[in-house]
N, C-alpha and C positions, 0 to 999 in steps of 0.2 A: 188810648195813647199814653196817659200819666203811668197806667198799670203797666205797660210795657217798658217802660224807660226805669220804672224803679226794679223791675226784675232783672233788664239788666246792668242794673249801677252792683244788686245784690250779686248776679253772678262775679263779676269782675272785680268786687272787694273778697269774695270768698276765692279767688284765685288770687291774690293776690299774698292771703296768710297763710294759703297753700305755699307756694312757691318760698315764703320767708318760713318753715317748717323744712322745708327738704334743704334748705342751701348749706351747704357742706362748708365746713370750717375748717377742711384741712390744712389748706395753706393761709396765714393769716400776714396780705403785703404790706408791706412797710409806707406810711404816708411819704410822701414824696420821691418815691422811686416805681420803677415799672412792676405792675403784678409779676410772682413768679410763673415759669411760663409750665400748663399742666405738664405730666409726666408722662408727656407720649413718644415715643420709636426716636431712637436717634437717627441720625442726620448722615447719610453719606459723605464721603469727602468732595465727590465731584459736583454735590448739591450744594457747596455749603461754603462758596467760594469768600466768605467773609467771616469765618467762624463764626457768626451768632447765632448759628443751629445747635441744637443740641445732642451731645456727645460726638461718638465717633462709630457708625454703624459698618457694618463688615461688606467688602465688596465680592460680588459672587458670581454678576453676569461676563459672558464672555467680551463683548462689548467695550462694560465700564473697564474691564482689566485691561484692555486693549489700550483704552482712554486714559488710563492711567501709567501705559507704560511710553505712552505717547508725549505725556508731561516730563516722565523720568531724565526721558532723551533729550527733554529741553536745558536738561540743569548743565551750567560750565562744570570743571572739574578743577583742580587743582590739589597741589600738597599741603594737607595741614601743618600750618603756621606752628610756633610756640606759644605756649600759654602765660609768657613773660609778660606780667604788668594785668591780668586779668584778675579782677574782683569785683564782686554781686554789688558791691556799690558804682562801677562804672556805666551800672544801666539805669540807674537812679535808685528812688527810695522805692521798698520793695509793696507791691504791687499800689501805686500809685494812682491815685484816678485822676490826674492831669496829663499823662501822654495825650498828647496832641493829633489829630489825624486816625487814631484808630476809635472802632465800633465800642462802646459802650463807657467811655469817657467821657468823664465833667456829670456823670449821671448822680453825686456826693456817696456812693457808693464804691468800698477799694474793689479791686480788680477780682482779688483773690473770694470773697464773699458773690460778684457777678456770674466766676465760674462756675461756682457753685448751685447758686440756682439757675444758672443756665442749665447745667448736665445734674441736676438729681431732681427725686420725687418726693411728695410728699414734705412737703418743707415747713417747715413751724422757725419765727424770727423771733429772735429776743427780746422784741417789743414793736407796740405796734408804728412806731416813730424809727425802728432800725431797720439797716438793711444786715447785720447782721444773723446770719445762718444757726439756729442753735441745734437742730436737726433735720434730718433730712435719710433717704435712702438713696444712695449712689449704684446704678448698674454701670460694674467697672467694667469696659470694654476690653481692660489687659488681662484681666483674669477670666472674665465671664462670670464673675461672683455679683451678688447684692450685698452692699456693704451697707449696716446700722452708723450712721454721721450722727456722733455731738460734737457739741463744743467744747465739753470738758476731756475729748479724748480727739483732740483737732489733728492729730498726725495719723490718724487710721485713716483720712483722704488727704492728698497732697496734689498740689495744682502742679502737671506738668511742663514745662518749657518743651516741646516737642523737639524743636532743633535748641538743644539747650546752649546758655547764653555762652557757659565754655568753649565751646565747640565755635559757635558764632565769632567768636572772638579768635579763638585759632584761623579762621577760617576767612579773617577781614574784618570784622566789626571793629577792631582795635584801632580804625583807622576813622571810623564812623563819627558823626558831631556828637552829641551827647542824647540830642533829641531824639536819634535815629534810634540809638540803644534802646532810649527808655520807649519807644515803640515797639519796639522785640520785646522787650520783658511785658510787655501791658496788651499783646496784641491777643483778641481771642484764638486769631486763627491758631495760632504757636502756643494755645495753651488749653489744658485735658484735665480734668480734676479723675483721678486713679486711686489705686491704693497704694497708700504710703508705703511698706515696708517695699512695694515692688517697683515702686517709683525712687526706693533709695538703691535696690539693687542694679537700674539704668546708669542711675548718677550720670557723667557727661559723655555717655558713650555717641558715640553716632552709630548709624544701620550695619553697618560691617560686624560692629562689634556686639549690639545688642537690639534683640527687637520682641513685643510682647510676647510673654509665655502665651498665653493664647490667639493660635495658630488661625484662626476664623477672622481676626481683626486683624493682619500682618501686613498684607496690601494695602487696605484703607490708611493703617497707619505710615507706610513709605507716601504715598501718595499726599499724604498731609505735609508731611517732613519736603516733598517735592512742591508742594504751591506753597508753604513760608520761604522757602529758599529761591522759589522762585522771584515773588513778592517785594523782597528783597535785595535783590539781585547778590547771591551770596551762592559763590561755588559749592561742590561738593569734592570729596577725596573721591579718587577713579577706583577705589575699593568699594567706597557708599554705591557709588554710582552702580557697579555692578551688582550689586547684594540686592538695590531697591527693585531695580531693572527684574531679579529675577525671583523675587517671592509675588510679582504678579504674572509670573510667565505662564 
């Protein structure tokens, strides 16, 4: 019996320096924030009703297009406002980890670093006390590229505002409490980490005017643009309205 008990105390210490040999250091998480989440398949839009899935995956079945043009139908419409009195500080300070009410807030982590390791792989932090991103690989959903993420070259990914705060603002938000704003700017669901220079060529467009060069995520993407606006309760222009309606037809 003693001989059986120490063969196996032996097995299960040699599995044990096993396991501490194979564990992989690729993502090293920051003490007191959540592990980065691994770098598996992004997230449909109709999965992923709170943004805290990651990225933005392309919708392909007849079904979910169906489902998504289902949502489209629900948005109000209206004429965009002017953009009199509109500036990126009326949403608050910018990506702020105190909005109130939405996912991944009060975590001492900003916003902008959350998207981050929500939507990329392979993640390395600047230390092991920060939630700070210092690289990372990003599969951008508007190009269909892999984009190489540092720190020292931070504008090659830029966190998107889907229904951007312009727009919002054109659109009703001008009339908003302040708290409400800084929930659109801080809210996952309304935010995409992409590539920057094509995230600058958007700028404040809404769907009429502008929708990703890659034609495979175009749906998913209205469809997102459709539950923050939903979420919100924030019309669309009857031009949006038609454009979203039909790049899932």
């Amino acid at each position: 019996m003693r001989k059986t008990r120490l063969m196996a105390a032996g097995i299960a210490m040699a599995a044990l320096a096993l396991a501490g040999c194979n564990k992989s250091d690729d993502t090293v998480a920051p003490q007191g924030a959540a592990p980065a989440a691994p770098g598996g398949p992004a997230t449909a839009p109709l999965a992923n009703a709170d943004g805290t899935g990651r990225g933005l995956a392309p919708v392909t079945s007849a079904a979910d297009k169906a489902a998504g043009r289902a949502l489209i139908d629900k948005l109000r419409t209206a004429p965009n406002g002017p953009k009199t009195g509109y500036s990126r500080d009326q949403y608050g300070t910018a990506w702020s980890d105190k909005a109130s009410g939405v996912p991944l807030s009060g975590n001492k982590c900003d916003t902008r670093d959350d998207i981050l390791k929500r939507d990329g792989a392979n993640i390395q932090y600047k230390d092991k006390a920060s939630c700070v991103v210092s690289t990372m690989t990003l599969p951008d959903p508007y190009t269909g590229k892999d984009i190489a993420f540092t720190k020292s070259k931070a504008s090659t990914v830029q966190i998107d505002h889907i229904v951007p705060l312009s727009a919002s603002w054109q659109m009703g938000a001008d009339k908003w409490p302040a708290a409400k704003r800084m929930q659109l700017a801080n809210d996952p669901l309304n935010l995409l980490a992409v590539d920057g220079p094509t995230n600058g060529g958007k700028g404040d467009s809404m769907p009429a005017a502008w929708l990703p060069p890659n034609p495979n995520i175009r749906c998913a993407y209205v469809i997102r643009y459709a539950q923050v606006s939903l979420k919100y309760d924030l019309p669309v222009t009857p031009a949006d309205k038609t454009a979203m309606a039909g790049v899932c037809g």
